[in-house]
C-alpha positions as CSV (number, residue, x, y, z in Angstrom):
1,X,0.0,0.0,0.0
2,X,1.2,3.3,-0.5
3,X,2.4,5.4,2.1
4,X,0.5,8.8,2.4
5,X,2.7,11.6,3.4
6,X,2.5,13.2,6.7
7,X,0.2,16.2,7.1
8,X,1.8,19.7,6.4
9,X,4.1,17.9,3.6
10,X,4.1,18.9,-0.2
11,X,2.4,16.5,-1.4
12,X,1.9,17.8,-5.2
13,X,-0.8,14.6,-5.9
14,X,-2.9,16.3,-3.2
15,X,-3.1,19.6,-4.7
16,X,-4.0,18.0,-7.7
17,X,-6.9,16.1,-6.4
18,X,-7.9,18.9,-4.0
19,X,-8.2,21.6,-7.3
20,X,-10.0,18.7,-9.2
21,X,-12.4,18.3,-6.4
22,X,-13.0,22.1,-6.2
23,X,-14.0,22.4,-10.1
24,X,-16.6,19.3,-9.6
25,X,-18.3,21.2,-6.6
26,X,-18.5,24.4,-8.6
27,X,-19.8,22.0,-11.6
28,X,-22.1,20.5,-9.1
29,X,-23.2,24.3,-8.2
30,X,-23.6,25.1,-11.6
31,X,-25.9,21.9,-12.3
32,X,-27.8,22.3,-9.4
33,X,-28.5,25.8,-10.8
34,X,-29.6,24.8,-13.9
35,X,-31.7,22.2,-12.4
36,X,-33.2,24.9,-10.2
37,X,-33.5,26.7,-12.9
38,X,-35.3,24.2,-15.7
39,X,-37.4,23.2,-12.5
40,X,-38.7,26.8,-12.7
41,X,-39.0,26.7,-16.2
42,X,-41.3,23.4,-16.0
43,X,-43.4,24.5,-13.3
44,X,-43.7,27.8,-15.5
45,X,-45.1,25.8,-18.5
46,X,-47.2,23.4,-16.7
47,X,-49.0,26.1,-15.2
48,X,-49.4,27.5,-18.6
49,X,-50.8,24.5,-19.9
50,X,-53.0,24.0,-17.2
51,X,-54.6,27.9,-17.5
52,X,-54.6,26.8,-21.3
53,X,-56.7,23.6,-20.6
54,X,-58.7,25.4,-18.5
55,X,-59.6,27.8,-21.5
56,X,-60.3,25.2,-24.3
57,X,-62.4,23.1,-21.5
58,X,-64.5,26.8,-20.6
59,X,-68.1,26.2,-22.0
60,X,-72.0,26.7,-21.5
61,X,-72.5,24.2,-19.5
62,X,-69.2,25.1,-16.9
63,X,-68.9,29.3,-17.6
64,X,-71.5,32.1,-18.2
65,X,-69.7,31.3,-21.9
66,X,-73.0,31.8,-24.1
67,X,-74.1,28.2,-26.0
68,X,-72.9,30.3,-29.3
69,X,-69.4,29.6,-28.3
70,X,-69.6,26.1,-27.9
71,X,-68.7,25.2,-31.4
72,X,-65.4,27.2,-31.1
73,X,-62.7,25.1,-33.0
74,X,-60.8,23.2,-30.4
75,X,-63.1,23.9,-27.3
76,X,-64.4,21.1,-25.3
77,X,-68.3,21.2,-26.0
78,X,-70.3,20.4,-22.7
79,X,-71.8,17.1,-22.3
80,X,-75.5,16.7,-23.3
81,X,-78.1,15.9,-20.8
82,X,-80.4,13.3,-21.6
83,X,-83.8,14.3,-21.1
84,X,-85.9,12.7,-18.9
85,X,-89.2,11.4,-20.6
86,X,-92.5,12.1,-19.4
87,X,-93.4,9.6,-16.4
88,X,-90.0,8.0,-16.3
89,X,-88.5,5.7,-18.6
90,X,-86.8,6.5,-21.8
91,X,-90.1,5.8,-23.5
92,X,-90.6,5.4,-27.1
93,X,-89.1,7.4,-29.9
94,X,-91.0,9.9,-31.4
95,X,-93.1,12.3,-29.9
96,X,-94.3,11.8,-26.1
97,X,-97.2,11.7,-23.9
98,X,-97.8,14.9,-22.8
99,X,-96.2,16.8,-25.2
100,X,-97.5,19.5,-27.8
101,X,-98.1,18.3,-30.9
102,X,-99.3,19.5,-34.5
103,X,-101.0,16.9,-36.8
104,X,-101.8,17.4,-40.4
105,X,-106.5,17.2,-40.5
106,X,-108.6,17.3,-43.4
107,X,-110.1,21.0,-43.7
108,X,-111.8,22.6,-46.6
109,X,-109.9,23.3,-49.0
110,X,-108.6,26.6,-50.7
111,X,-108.0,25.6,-54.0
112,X,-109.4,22.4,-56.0
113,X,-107.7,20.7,-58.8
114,X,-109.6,17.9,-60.6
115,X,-107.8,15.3,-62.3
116,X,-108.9,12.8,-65.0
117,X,-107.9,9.2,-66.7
118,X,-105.2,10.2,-69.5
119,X,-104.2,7.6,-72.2
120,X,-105.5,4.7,-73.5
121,X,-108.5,2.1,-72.9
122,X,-107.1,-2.0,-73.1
123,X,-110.2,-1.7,-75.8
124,X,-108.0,0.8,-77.8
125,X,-110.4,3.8,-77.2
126,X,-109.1,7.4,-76.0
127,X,-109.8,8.1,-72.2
128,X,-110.4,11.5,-72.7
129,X,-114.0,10.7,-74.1
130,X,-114.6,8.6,-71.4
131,X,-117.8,9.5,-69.5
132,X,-116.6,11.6,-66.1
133,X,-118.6,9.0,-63.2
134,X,-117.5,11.9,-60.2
135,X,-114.7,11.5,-57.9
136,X,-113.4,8.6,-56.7
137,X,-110.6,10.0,-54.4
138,X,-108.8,13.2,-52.6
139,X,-106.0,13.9,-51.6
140,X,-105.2,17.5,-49.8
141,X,-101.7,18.6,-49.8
142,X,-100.4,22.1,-47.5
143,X,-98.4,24.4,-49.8
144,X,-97.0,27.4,-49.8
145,X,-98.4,29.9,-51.7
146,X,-96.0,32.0,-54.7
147,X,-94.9,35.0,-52.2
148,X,-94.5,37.8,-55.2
149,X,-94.8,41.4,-54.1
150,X,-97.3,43.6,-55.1
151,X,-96.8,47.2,-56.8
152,X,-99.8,48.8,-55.3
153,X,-101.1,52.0,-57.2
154,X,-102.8,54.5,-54.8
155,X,-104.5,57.5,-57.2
156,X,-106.0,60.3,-55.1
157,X,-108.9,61.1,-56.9
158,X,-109.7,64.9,-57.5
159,X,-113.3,66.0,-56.5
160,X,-116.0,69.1,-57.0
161,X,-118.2,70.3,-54.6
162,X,-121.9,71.3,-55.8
163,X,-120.4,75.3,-54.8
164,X,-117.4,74.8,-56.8
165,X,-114.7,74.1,-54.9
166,X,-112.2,71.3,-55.8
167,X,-111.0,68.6,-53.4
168,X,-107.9,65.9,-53.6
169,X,-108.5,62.5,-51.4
170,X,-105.8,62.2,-48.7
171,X,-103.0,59.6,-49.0
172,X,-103.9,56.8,-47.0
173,X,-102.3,55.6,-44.2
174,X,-98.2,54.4,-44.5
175,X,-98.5,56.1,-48.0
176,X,-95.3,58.6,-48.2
177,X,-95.4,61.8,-50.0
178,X,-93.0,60.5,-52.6
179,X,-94.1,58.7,-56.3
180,X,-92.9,55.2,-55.2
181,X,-92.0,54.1,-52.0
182,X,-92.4,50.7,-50.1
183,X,-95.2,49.5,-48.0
184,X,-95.8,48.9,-44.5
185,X,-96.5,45.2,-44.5
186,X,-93.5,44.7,-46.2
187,X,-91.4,46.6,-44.0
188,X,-92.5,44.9,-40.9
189,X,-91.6,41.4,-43.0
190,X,-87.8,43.1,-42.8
191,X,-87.9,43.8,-38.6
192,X,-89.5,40.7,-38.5
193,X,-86.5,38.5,-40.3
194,X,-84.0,40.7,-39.1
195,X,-85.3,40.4,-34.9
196,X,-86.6,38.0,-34.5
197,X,-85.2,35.1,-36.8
198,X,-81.8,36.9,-36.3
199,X,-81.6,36.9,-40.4
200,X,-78.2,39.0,-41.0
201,X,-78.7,42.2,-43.5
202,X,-77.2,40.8,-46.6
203,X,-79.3,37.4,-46.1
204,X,-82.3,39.1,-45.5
205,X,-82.0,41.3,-48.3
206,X,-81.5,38.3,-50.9
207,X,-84.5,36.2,-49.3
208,X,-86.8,39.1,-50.0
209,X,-85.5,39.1,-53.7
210,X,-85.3,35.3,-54.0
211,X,-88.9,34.6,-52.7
212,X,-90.8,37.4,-52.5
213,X,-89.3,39.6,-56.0
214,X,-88.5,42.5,-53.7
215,X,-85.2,44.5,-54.6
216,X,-84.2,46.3,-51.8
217,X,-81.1,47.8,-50.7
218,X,-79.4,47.5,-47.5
219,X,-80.1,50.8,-46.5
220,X,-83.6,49.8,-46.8
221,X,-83.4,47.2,-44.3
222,X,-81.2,49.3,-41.8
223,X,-83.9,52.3,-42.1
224,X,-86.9,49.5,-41.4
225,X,-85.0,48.6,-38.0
226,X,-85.2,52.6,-37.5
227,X,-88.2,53.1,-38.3
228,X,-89.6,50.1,-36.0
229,X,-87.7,51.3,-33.4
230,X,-89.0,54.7,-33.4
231,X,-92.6,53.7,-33.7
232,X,-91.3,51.8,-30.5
233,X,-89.9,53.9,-27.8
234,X,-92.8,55.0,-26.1
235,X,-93.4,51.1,-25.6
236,X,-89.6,50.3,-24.3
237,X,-89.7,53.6,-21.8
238,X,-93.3,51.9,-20.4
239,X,-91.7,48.3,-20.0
240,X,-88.9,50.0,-18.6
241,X,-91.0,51.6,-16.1
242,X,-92.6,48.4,-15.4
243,X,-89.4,46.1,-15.1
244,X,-87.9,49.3,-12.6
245,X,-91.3,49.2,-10.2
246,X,-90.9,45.3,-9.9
247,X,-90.5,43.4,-6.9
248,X,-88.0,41.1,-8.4
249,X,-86.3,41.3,-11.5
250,X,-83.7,39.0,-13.0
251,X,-80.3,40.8,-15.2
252,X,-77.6,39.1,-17.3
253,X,-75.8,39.9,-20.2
254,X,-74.2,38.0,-23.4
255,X,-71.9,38.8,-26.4
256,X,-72.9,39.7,-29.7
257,X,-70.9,40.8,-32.9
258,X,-72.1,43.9,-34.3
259,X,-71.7,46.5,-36.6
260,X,-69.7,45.9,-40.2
261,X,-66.4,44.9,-38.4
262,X,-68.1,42.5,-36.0
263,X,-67.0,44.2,-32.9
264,X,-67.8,42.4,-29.9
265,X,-70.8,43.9,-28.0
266,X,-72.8,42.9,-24.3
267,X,-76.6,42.7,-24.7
268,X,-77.4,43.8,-21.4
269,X,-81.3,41.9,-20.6
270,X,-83.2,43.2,-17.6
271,X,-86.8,40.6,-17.1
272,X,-89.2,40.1,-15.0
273,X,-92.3,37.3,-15.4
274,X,-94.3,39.4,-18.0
275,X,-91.4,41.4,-19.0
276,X,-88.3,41.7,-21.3
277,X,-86.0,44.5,-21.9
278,X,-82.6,44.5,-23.8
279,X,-80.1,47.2,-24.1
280,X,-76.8,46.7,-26.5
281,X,-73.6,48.3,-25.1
282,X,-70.4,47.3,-22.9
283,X,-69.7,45.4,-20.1
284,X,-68.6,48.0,-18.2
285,X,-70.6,49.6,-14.8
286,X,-70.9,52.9,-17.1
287,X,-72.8,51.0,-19.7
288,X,-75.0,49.7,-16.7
289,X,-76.0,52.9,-15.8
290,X,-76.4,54.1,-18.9
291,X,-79.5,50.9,-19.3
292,X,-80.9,52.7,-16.7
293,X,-82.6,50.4,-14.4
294,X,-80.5,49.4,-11.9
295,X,-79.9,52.9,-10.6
296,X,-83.5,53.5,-10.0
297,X,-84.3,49.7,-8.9
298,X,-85.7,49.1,-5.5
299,X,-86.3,45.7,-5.7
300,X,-84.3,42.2,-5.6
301,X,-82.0,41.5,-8.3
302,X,-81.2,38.1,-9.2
303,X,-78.0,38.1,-11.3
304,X,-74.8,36.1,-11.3
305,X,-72.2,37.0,-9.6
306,X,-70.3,39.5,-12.1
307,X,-69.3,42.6,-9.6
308,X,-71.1,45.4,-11.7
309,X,-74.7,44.0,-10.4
310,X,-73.1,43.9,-6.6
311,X,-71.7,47.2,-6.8
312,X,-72.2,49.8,-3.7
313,X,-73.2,52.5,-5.8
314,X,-76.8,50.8,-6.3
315,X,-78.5,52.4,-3.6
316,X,-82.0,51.3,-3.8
317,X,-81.4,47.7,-4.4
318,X,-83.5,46.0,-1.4
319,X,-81.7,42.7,-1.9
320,X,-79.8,40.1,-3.8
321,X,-80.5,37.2,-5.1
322,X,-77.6,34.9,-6.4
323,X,-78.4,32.9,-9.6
324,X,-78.3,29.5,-8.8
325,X,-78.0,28.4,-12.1
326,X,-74.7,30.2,-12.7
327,X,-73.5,28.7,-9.4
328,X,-74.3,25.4,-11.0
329,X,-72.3,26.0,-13.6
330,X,-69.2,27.1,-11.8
331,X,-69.4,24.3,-9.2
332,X,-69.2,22.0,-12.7
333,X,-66.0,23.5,-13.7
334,X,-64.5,23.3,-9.7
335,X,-65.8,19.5,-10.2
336,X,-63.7,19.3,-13.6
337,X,-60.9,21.0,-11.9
338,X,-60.8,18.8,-8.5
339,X,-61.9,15.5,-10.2
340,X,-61.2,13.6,-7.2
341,X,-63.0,16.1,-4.9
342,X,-66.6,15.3,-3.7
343,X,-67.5,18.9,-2.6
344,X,-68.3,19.9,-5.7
345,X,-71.2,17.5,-6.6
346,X,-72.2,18.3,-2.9
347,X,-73.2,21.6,-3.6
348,X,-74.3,21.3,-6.8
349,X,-76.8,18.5,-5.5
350,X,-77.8,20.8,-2.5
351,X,-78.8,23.6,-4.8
352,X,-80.4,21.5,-7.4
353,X,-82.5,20.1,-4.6
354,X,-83.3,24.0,-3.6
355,X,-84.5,24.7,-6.8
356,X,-86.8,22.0,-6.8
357,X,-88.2,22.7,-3.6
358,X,-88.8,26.3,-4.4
359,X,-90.7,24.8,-7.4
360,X,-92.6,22.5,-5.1
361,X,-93.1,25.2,-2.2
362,X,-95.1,27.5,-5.3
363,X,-97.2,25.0,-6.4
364,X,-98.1,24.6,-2.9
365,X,-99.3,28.5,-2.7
366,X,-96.3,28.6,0.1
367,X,-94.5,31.8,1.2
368,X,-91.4,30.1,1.7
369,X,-89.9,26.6,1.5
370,X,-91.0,24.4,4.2
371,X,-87.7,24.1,7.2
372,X,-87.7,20.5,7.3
373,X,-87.1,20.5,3.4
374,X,-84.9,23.6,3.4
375,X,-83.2,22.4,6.5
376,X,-80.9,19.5,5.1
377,X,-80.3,21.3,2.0
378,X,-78.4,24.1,3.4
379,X,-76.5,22.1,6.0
380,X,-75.4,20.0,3.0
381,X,-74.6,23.4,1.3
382,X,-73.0,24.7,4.0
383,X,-70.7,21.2,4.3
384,X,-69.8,21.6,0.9
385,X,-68.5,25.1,0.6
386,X,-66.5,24.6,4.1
387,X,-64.6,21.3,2.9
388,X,-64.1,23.2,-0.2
389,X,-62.4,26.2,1.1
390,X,-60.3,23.6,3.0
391,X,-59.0,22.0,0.1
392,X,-58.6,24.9,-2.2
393,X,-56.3,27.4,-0.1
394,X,-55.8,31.4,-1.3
395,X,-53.2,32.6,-2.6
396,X,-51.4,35.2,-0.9
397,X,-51.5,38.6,-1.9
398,X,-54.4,41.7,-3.0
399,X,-57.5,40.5,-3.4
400,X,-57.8,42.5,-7.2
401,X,-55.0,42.0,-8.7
402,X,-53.6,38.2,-7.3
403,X,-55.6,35.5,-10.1
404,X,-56.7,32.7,-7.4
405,X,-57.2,29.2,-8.3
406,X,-60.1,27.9,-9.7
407,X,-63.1,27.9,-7.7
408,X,-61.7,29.7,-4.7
409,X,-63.1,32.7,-5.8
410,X,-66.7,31.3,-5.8
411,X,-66.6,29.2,-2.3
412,X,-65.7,32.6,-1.1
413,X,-68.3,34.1,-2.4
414,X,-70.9,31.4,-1.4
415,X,-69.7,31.6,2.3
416,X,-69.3,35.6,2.6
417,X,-73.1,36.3,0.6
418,X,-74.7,33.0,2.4
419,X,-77.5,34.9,2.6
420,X,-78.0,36.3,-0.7
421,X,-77.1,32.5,-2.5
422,X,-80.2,31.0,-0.1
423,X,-82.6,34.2,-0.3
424,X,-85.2,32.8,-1.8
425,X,-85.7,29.9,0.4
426,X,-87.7,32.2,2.8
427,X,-89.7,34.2,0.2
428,X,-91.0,32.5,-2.9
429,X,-91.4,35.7,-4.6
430,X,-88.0,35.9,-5.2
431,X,-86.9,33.0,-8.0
432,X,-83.9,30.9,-7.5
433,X,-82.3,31.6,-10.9
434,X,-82.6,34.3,-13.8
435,X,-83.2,31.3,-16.1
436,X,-86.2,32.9,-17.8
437,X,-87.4,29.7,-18.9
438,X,-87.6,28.7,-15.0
439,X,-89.4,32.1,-14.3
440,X,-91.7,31.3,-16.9
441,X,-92.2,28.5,-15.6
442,X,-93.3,30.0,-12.1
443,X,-96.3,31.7,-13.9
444,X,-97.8,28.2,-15.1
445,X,-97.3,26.9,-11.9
446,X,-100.0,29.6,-11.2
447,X,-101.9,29.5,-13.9
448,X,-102.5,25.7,-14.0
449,X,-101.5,25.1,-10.4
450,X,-99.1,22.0,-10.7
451,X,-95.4,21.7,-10.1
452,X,-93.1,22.0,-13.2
453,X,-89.8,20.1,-13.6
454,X,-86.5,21.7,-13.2
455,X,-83.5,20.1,-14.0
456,X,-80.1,21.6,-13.0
């Protein structure tokens, strides 16, 4: 074995080893920099793919997304729910039980069309002078008619009094003081396609031409919206007026493209149960004002949970009403967030069973929903959002400007505004949800006294 010299001796084998040693712990430092370093870099991207998943998986049946974007190349459409048939069951295909219906009868008709034998008798004679014995069968078939406009002539007759004097007969009605112009009827055709079929200008302008032989310009169409809305406004200020006195009215908002560069618009809808009024402008709390209800409202708003219909500067407000089917939606995404979370579900379940007690409690003439059904409901609500908050911890920092992870934001929320997510449990005058079809809904539970389905 070799002998190592004694310490304190030049030793030049040790210097050696002892310099080589130092350059692989500064190599080491370096790696573990790098390491540090790519580990940053990794963590960096995953969270970037994960905000990007989160994106592509936003949709209508997770997000106050509109069903419009659903179909957004590379988005993750929301599952379908089956519908539950009539009595239970998938029943038969086809229409069901209970459902409306419209089946083709025999009426009398408009138009008859009598047809005869053509050709050939085996004998050899012609048909046509065979004798005509009366009908032997009908057959009625639903058409519809040629749609050609009509170039209407209006001439105002000129007129002489016994004493003389001359007259000219007024223009009628919708009759311009020009030499050709277009009529009413076919005007309201134009808001009609435009409105409510949501026909775009160009479209509706070649539909009139391909069907109905009317050449009309663009500026046509634009000037029969106008018009319609003119003839209008003393209408919209009365429903406004209405939908401001209510005790309850529901508010939301979607996107539209409008104008010729399809810029990106909010209608802004403000509804009660009788009522509907829509406003197009921004989603910003000046453009709320500007709709001018909810700075006159005195009622209880039932709206999601966007901060523009919770802000202070609504004075008159009396209440708030959470919309429990946008809370829905956002405990789906927390559920597709946290797969292996049951808290989720929970509240979803516990609101869904809310809703359909409010339903019940109606139908029942009830001013609220019984305790003993309201009871376990909002314990199980209550469970739900406090395991939740648990799991899903804040991150540190201010509250506007830190992005917090998915779902904190909402169990917040839930536990902080308790009262205004569960509001409607003591007073069925206020609805659980803006959903208008559910609000509708409430008024046939009235009118035919029997409890609708609702299904979250």
């Amino acid at each position: 074995m070799p002998v190592l010299p004694p310490p304190g001796d030049d030793c030049g084998a040790c210097g050696a080893r002892d310099q080589r040693i130092g350059e692989l712990e500064d190599l080491a430092g370096e790696l573990r920099d790098a390491v540090g370093s790519q580990a940053d870099v990794i963590a960096a991207l995953r969270e970037q793919v994960t905000r990007l998943e989160r994106a592509v998986s936003r949709n209508s049946g997770n997000s106050s997304m509109p069903p419009s974007g659903d179909d957004t190349p590379g988005r993750v459409p929301p599952r379908k729910k089956q519908q539950p048939r009539p009595g239970g069951g998938k029943g038969r295909r086809g229409k069901q039980p209970g459902t409306p219906g419209a089946a083709m009868s025999w009426e009398e008709p408009d138009k008859t069309f009598d047809h005869f034998a053509t050709g050939e008798c085996g004998c050899g004679r012609d048909l046509a002078d065979a004798v005509d014995l009366g009908v032997a069968a009908s057959a009625q078939q639903l058409e519809a008619p040629e749609q050609r406009t009509l170039r209407l002539q209006h001439d105002m007759h000129l007129s002489r009094c016994a004493c003389g004097l001359q007259h000219v007969a007024a223009r009628p009605a919708g009759v311009p003081d020009t030499a050709v112009s277009i009529g009413p009827r076919l005007r309201a055709l134009v808001v009609y396609l435009l409105v409510f079929q949501h026909i775009p200008v160009e479209r509706c302008r070649k539909l009139l031409a391909d069907v109905a032989g009317a050449d009309v310009s663009d500026g046509f169409i634009h000037s029969c919206l106008r018009k319609a809305a003119s003839a209008l406004a003393g209408v919209i200020d009365l429903i406004k007026t209405l939908i401001t006195a209510a005790a309850v009215a529901g508010f939301d908002e979607t996107t539209l493209r409008a104008g010729p560069k399809g810029t990106r618009k909010f209608v802004q809808g403000a509804f009660t149960e009788q009522h509907t009024l829509l406003f197009l402008g921004e989603r910003t709390l000046e453009s709320f004002r500007k709709f001018g209800i909810l700075t006159k409202f005195a009622g209880t708003t039932v709206t999601d949970r966007y901060v523009s219909y919770w802000h202070k500067g609504w004075k008159h407000i009396s209440g708030h009403q959470a919309c429990l089917s946008h809370l829905i939606r956002d405990y789906t995404d927390a559920a597709e967030s946290y797969p292996g979370q049951h808290w989720p579900a929970q509240a979803r379940r516990a609101l869904s069973g809310l809703i359909a007690a409010w339903h019940d409690a109606v139908a029942g003439g009830l001013p609220a929903i019984p305790a003993d059904v309201a009871d376990p409901l909002v314990t199980e609500f209550r469970r739900a959002v406090a395991v939740g908050l648990s799991s899903v911890s804040r991150v540190p920092g201010p509250k506007n400007t830190v992005k917090q992870r998915p779902g904190r934001d909402l169990l917040e929320f839930c536990k902080n505004k308790e009262g205004d997510v569960l509001r409607f449990t003591a007073d069925t005058r206020i609805w659980p949800t803006n959903n208008i079809s559910v609000i509708r809904s409430r008024v046939r539970v009235h009118a035919a006294g029997v409890s609708p389905q609702w299904f979250a």
